[in-house]
C-alpha positions in Angstrom: 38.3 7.9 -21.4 37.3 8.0 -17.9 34.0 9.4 -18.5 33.5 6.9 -20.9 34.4 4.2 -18.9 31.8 5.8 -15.8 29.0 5.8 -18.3 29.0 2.4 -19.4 29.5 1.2 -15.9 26.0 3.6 -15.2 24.6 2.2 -18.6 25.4 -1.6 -17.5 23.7 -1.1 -14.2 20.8 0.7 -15.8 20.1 -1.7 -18.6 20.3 -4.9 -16.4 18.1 -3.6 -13.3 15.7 -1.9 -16.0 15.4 -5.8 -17.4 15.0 -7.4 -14.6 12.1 -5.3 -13.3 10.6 -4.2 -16.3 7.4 -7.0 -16.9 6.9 -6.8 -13.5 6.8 -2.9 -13.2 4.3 -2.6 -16.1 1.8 -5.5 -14.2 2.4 -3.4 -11.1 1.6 -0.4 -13.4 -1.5 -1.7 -14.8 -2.6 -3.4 -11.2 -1.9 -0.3 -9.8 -4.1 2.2 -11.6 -7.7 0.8 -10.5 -6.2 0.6 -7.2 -5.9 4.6 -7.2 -9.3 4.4 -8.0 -10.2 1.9 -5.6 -13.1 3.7 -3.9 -14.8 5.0 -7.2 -14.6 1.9 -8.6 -16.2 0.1 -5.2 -19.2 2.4 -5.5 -19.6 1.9 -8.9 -19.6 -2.2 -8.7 -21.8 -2.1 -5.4 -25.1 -4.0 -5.9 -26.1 -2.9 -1.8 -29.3 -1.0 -1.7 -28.6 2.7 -0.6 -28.5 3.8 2.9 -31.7 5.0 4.8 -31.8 8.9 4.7 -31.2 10.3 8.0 -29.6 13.7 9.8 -26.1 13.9 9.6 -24.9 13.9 12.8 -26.7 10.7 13.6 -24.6 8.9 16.1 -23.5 5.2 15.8 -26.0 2.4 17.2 -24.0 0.8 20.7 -21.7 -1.5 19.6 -22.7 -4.4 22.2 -26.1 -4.3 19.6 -23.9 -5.3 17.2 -22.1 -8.0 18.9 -25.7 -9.0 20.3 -26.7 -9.8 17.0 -23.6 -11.4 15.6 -23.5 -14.1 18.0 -27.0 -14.6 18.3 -26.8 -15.7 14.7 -23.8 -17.4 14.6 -24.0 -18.8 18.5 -20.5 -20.9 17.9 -18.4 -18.5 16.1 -16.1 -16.3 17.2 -15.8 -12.4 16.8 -12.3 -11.4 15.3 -12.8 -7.0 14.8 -15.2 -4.9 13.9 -14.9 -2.5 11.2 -16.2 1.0 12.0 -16.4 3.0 8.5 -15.9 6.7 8.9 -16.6 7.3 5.2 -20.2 5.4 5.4 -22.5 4.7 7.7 -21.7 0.7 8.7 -20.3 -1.2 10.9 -19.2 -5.0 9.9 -18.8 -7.4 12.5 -16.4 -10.3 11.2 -16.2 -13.5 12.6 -14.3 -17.0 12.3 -15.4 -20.7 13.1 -12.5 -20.4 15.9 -9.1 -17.8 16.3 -7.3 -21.0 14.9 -9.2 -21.3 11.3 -8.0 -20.0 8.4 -8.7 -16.6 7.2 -10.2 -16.9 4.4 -13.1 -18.7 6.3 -13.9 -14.8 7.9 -17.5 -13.8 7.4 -19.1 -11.0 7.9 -22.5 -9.1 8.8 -22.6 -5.2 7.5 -25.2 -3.4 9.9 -26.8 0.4 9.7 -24.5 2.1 11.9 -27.3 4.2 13.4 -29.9 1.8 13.7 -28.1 -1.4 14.0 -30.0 -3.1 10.9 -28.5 -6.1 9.5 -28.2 -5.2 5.7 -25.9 -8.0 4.7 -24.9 -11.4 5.9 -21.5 -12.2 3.7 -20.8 -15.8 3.2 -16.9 -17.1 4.4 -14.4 -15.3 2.1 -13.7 -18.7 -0.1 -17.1 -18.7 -1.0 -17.6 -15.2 -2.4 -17.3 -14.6 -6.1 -13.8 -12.9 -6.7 -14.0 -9.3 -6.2 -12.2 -7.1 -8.8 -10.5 -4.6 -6.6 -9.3 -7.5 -4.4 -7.9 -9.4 -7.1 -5.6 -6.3 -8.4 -4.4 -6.0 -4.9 -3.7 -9.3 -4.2 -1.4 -9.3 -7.6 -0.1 -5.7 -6.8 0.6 -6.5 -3.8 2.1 -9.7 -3.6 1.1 -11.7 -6.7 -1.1 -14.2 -4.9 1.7 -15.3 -3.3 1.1 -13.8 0.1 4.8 -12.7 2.4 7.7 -14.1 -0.3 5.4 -12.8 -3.0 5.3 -9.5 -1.5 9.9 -9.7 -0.5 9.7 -10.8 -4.3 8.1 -7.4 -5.5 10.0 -5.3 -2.6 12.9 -6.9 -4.5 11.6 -6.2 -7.9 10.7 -2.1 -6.6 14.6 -1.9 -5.4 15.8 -2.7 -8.7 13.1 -0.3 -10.0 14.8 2.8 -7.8 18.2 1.7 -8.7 17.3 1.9 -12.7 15.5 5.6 -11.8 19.1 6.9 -10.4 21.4 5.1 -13.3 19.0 6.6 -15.8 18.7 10.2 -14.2 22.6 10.3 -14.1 22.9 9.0 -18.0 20.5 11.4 -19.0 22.9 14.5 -19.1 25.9 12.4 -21.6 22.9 10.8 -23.4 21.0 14.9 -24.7 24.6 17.0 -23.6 24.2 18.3 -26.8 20.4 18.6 -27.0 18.0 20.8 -25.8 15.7 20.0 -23.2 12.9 17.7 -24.2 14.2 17.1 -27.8 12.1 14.7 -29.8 14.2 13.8 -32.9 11.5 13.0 -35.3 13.1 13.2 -38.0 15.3 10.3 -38.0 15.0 7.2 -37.4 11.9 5.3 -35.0 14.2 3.9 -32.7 15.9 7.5 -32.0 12.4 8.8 -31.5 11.7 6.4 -29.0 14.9 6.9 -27.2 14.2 10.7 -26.9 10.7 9.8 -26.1 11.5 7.1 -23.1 14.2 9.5 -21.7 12.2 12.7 -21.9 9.0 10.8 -19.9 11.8 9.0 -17.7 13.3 12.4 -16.9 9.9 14.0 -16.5 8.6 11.9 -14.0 11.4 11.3 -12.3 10.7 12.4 -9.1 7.7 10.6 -8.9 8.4 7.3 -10.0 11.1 7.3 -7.3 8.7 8.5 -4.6 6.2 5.8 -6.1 8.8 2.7 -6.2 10.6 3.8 -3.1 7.2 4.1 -0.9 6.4 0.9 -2.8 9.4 -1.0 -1.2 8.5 0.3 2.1 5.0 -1.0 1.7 6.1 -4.7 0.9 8.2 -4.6 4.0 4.6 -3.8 6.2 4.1 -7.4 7.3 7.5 -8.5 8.2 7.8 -5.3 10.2 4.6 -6.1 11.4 5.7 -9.4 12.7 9.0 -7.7 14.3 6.6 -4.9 16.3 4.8 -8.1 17.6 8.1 -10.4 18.8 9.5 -7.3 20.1 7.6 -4.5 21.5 4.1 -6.0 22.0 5.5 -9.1 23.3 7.1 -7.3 26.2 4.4 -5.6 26.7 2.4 -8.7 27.3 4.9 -10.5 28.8 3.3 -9.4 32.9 0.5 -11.2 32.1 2.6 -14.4 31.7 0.4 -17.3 33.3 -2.7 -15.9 33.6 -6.1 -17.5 31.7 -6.9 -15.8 28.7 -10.6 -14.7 28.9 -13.2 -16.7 27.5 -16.2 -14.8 25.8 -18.5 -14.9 28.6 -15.8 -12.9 30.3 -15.2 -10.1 28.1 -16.7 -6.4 29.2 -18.7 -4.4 27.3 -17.6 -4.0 23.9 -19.1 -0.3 23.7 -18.1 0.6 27.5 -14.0 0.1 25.7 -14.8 1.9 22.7 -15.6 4.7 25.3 -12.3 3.9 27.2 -10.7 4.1 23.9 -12.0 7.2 23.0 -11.5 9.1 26.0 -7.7 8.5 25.6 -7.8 9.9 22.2 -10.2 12.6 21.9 -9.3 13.7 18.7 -8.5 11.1 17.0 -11.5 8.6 15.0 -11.9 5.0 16.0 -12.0 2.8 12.7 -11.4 -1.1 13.8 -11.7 -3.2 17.1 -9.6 -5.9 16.9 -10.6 -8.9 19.6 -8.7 -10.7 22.0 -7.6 -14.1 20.8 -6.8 -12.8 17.4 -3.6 -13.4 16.0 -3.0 -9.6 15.3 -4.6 -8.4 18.6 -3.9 -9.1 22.1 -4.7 -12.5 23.8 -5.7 -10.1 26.9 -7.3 -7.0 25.2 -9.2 -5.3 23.2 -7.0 -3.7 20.5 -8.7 -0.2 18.8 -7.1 1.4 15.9 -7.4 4.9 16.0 -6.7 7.5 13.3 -6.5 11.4 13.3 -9.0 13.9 11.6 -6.1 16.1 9.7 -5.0 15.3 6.0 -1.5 14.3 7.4 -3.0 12.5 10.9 -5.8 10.6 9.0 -3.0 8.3 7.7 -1.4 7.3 11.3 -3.4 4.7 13.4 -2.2 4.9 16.8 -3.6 1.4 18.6 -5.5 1.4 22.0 -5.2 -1.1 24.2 -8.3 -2.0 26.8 -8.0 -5.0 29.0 -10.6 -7.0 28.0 -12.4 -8.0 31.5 -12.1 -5.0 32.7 -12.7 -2.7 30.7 -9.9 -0.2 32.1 -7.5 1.7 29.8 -4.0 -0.4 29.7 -1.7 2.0 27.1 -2.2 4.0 24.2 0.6 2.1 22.5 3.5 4.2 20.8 4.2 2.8 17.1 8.6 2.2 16.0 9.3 5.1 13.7 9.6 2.0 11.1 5.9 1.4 11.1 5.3 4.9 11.3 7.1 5.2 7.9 5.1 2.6 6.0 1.7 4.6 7.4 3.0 7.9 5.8 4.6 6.3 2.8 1.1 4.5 1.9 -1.3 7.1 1.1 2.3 8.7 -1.3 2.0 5.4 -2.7 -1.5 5.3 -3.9 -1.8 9.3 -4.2 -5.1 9.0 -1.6 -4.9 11.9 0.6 -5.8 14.4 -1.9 -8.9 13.6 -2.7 -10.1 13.2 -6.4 -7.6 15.8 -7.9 -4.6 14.3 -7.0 -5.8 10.9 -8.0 -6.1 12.0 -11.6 -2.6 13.3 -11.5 -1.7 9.8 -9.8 -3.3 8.0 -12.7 -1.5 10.1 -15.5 1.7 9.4 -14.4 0.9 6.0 -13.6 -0.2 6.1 -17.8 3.3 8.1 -18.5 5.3 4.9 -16.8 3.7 2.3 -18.5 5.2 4.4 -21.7 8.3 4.8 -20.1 8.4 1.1 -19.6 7.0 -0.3 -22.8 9.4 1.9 -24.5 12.4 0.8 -22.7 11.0 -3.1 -23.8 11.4 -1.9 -27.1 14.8 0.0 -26.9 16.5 -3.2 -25.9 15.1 -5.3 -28.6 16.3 -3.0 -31.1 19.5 -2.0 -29.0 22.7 -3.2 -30.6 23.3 -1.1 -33.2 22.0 1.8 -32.2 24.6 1.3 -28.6 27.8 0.3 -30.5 27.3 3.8 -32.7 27.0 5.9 -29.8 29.7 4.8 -27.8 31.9 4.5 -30.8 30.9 8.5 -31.0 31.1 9.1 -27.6 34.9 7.5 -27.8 36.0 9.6 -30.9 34.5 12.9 -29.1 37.1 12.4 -26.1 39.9 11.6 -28.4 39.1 15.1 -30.2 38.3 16.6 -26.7 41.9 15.4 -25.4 43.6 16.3 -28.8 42.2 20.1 -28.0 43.8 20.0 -24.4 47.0 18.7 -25.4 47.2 21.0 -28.3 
């Protein structure tokens, strides 16, 4: 009987979790699979007129040419980063009405890298049409409810890991006397879609609990975030208590501190220049965001700090192992450091789960009688077990 007991204790804490989660799992499912395919699917929306043909190894335009431009059209505006794209050949200057507006008033200019061409001045962010890759992240990510929508689905992915474990260990009582993968077709539909959920479930085990658990982590990103800045950064910064922060007539060379930058990190590929004044920079540098050039590497930023007047190297900035675990979990997450391969496999078992989920919708609609049968057999198989000891 104490078997018995121990698997409905597993079976309570699977079905409840499992409920809980399951309609959001399936939209995260569903949000998640163009996601995968985010690139792909950005190239095949894009309306921008193809790059001018030139060598290979053309180098990028100086960035002050850049900036030059930027504020020469937009005189009152502020620069918050600049994007460096390592995959094309742009660079996006983004800018605000001030570091105290709203985000979503950004704009942004997308320039040649290697000529410095303006080839597209975006209006604010509120006035763009909605962009179909931004929308599924904005509801994968946190269902347009920015940081308690994202806690809410960091809640929703712990339930999800707990269900994977209570199912894995009910899976041996549940086919003890089956072979492996058993589809019992020929009785009735709801026993084929039991053997069907728990065969998928068991199948892709391993993966959905590498995808929910990196999943968790990745929800946690901006109240860790926030943490790294009250903590760590802010004691960092804390020497330059009392001092003026630099207007922009005061700043150095934006391209003489991408040089800085690059001669602390050699190896490593400079993707984003984050400005002083902005709320996730420094008030006193320029931040850079750096990345390595290995499969594993490309996935860890390192940040750069330059003081801004200056233009002299201040730290290459050592990130907590906690932030350093959401960077590595992020690319397991949304299977893109394999390249086009591994995305397809990503996307199958992303399919498999949304079975695995729809099916377990359907179990507990039709669940009662099917559950009062088994554990009324599972019950009289002890008693004969015990019988057979005693005897």
């Amino acid at each position: 009987m104490t078997q018995l007991k121990n698997i409905k204790k597993w079976f309570w804490v699977h079905r409840w979790t499992s409920l809980i989660c399951t309609l959001f799992l399936l939209l995260l499912c569903l949000t998640g699979l163009p996601l995968i395919f985010e690139e792909e699917i950005q190239q095949w929306l894009s309306t921008d007129a193809p790059y001018a043909v030139m060598p290979k190894n053309t180098p990028t335009a100086n960035l002050d040419n850049f900036v030059s431009q930027a504020r020469h059209r937009y005189p009152k505006d502020v620069i918050t980063y600049i994007f460096v794209d390592d995959n094309e050949p742009q660079v996006v200057v983004n800018m605000l009405p001030s570091y105290a507006s709203d985000v979503k008033l950004t704009h942004s200019m997308q320039f040649d890298a290697r000529t410095a061409k303006l080839l597209k001045d975006e209006p604010p962010l509120n006035s763009r049409p909605p962009d179909f890759i931004a929308v599924m992240l904005s509801l994968h990510r946190d269902l347009f409810m920015e940081l308690p929508g994202e806690l809410f689905v960091g809640l929703m992915g712990i339930f999800f890991v707990i269900s994977m474990i209570s199912g894995i260990v009910l899976y041996g009582p549940f086919m003890k006397k089956l072979d492996f993968g058993t589809i019992r077709s020929g009785r009735s539909r709801r026993l084929k879609w039991l053997d069907l959920h728990n065969l998928l479930g068991i199948a892709t085990a391993a993966w959905l609990l590498v995808v929910g658990f990196t999943g968790v982590l990745n929800e946690l990103s901006t109240p860790l975030f926030g943490l790294w800045q009250i903590t760590d950064v802010k004691a960092m910064l804390d020497k330059y208590k009392g001092k003026p922060v630099p207007k922009t007539e005061d700043l150095s060379s934006v391209q003489a501190a991408y040089q800085t930058a690059k001669k602390a990190l050699p190896d490593a590929t400079i993707t984003s220049i984050v400005y002083p004044g902005n709320l996730y920079g420094s008030p006193f540098h320029y931040l850079f965001w750096a990345k390595g050039n290995t499969p594993l590497t490309s996935q860890l930023y390192n940040p750069i700090l330059v003081d801004a007047p200056s233009g002299k190297l201040t730290a290459v900035v050592k990130m907590p192992w906690y932030l350093r675990s959401i960077e590595i979990s992020r690319p397991l997450h949304f299977g893109n450091y394999g390249g086009t391969p591994l995305k397809i496999i990503w996307a199958i078992f992303d399919i498999i789960a949304i079975v695995v989920l729809i099916s377990g919708v359907y179990l507990w609609i039709t669940r009662r009688k099917f559950y009062a049968e088994y554990f009324l057999r599972l019950s009289a198989e002890e008693n004969n077990e015990s019988l057979i000891t005693n005897n």
